[in-house]
Structure formats: structure tokens, C-alpha cells
C-alpha positions in Angstrom: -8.4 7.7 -3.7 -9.7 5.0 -5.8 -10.3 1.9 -4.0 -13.2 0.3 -2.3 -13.5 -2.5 0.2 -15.1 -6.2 -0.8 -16.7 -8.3 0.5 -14.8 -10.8 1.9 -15.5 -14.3 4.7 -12.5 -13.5 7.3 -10.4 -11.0 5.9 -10.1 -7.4 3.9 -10.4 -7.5 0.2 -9.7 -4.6 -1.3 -10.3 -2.9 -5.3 -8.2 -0.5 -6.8 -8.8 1.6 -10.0 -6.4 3.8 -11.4 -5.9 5.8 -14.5 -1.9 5.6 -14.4 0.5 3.2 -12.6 1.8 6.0 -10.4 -2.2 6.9 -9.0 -2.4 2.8 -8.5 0.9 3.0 -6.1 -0.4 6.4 -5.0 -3.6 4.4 -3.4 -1.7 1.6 -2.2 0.4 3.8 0.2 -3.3 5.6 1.2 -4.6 2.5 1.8 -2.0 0.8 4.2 -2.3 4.2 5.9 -5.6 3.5 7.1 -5.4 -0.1 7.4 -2.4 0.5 9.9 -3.7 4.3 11.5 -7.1 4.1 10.7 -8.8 7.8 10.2 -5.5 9.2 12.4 -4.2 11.4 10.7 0.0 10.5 9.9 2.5 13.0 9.1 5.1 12.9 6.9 8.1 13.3 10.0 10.6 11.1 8.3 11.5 10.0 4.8 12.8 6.6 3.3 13.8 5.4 -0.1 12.7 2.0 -1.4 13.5 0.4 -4.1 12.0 -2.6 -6.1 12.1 -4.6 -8.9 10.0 -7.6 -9.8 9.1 -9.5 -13.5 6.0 -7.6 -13.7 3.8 -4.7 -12.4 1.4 -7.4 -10.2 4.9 -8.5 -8.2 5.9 -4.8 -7.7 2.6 -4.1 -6.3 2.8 -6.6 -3.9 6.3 -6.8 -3.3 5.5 -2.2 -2.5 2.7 -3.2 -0.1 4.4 -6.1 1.7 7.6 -3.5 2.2 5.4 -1.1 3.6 3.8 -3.7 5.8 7.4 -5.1 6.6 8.2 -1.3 7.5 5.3 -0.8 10.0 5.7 -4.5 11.9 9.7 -4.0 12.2 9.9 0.0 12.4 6.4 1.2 13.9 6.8 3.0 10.5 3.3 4.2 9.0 3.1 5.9 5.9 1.7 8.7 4.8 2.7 10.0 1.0 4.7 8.1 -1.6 6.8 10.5 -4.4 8.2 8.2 -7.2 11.4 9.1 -8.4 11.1 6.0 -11.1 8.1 3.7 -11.6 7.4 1.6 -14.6 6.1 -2.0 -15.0 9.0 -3.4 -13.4 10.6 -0.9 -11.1 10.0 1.4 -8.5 12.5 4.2 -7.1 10.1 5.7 -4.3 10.5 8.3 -1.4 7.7 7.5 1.8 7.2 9.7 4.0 5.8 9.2 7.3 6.5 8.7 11.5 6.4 6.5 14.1 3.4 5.2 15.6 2.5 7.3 18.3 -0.2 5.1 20.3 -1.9 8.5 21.9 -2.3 9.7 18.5 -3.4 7.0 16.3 -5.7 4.3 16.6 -5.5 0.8 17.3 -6.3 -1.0 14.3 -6.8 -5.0 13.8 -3.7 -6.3 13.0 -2.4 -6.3 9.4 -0.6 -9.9 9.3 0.3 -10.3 5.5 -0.4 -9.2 2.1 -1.0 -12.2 -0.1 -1.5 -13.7 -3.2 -5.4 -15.2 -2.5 -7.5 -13.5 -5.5 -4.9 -11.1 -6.3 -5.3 -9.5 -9.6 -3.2 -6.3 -11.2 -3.8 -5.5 -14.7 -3.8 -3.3 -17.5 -7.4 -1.8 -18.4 -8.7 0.4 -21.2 -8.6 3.7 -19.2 -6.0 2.9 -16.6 -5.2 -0.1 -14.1 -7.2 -2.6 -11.6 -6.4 -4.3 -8.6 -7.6 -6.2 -6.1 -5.3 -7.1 -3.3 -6.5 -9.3 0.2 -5.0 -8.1 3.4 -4.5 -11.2 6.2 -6.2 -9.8 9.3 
């Protein structure tokens, strides 16, 4: 995984280097794993198919992390591995794999109330991609 936590006032600021597109969605799902499960470890029980498109590759990040976030507040889903049937700049054709929070198996994290727009950056770097994303606590 490539990411690191920031500093940030009130709530979790995270950075994300990747040297393709598919390692920078890769990380995202990682992430949300232990944002949502913490060090528990989550198996992959179930499988789901999402699908996304958006005017360019920072909206499709966003729009992938809210929809796993949307999955875990309305499903109990939490991921654990993405496979990506399609990604480019634009679109995403992904399988996530996961289960069910299980309270006596995972911990209680703080809640993860939004992914938003404050300071979020995704670009294009010589070597690979960059992110940084902030995570409403």
C-alpha cells in the first residue's frame, strides 16, 4: 500500500502515491478497509460489481470511495479486495469483495461520515499518480 496519513485539525487526511491508476484504486479499497475495520482482518465472503463513470479520473476516485462508503453505511458491507474488469480515466468496471460486519470480529472504528471535496487533489505525476483525499470523521 502506498498511502500515508496527514496531518489534519479535525479529521483524516490521507496521501496516495501510485505508479498506475489501477494501484491508486487498489489503495483506496485498502484504505476504506481500515478506516471502516481497522487492523480486523475482512474476508472476501461476497462479491459485488460497481460501476462508474465521471468527467475525469479525480471524480471517479471519489465517486469509488463515496460508493464504498455508501456500501458500508447502507449494507454493513466492508471491503476487502477490488479486481478491475475496466478502469481508465473515466470509467470503472470493478468486482469488491468483502462481508458483513461482524461486530465480534472487527473493531469499532470512529465513524466514517463522508468523503469530500476539502483539499482534494488527484493527478497525473511523472512516475505514476497522487492523491490526497479527507475523510469526514
Amino acid at each position: 500500500m502506498a498511502y500515508e496519513f496527514l496531518p489534519h485539525t479535525a479529521d483524516i487526511k490521507v496521501a496516495f502515491e501510485a505508479e498506475t491508476l489501477q494501484e491508486l484504486f487498489a489503495d483506496g479499497t485498502a484504505l476504506m478497509s481500515g478506516l471502516l475495520a481497522g487492523s480486523s482482518p475482512v474476508e472476501a465472503r461476497t462479491e459485488r460489481t460497481v460501476r462508474l463513470k465521471a468527467a475525469d479520473t479525480g471524480e471517479l476516485f471519489l465517486g469509488y470511495l463515496r460508493d464504498l462508503l455508501y456500501e458500508y453505511a447502507g449494507e454493513s458491507m466492508l471491503p476487502s479486495t477490488a479486481s478491475f474488469e475496466r478502469l481508465s480515466e473515466t470509467e470503472l468496471v470493478a468486482r469488491i469483495a468483502g462481508e458483513e460486519i461482524d461486530p465480534e470480529r472487527h473493531e469499532h472504528q470512529p465513524e466514517v461520515k463522508a468523503v469530500t471535496r476539502h483539499d482534494f487533489v488527484v493527478e497525473a505525476r511523472e512516475g505514476g499518480w497522487y492523491a490526497e483525499v479527507v475523510f469526514d470523521v
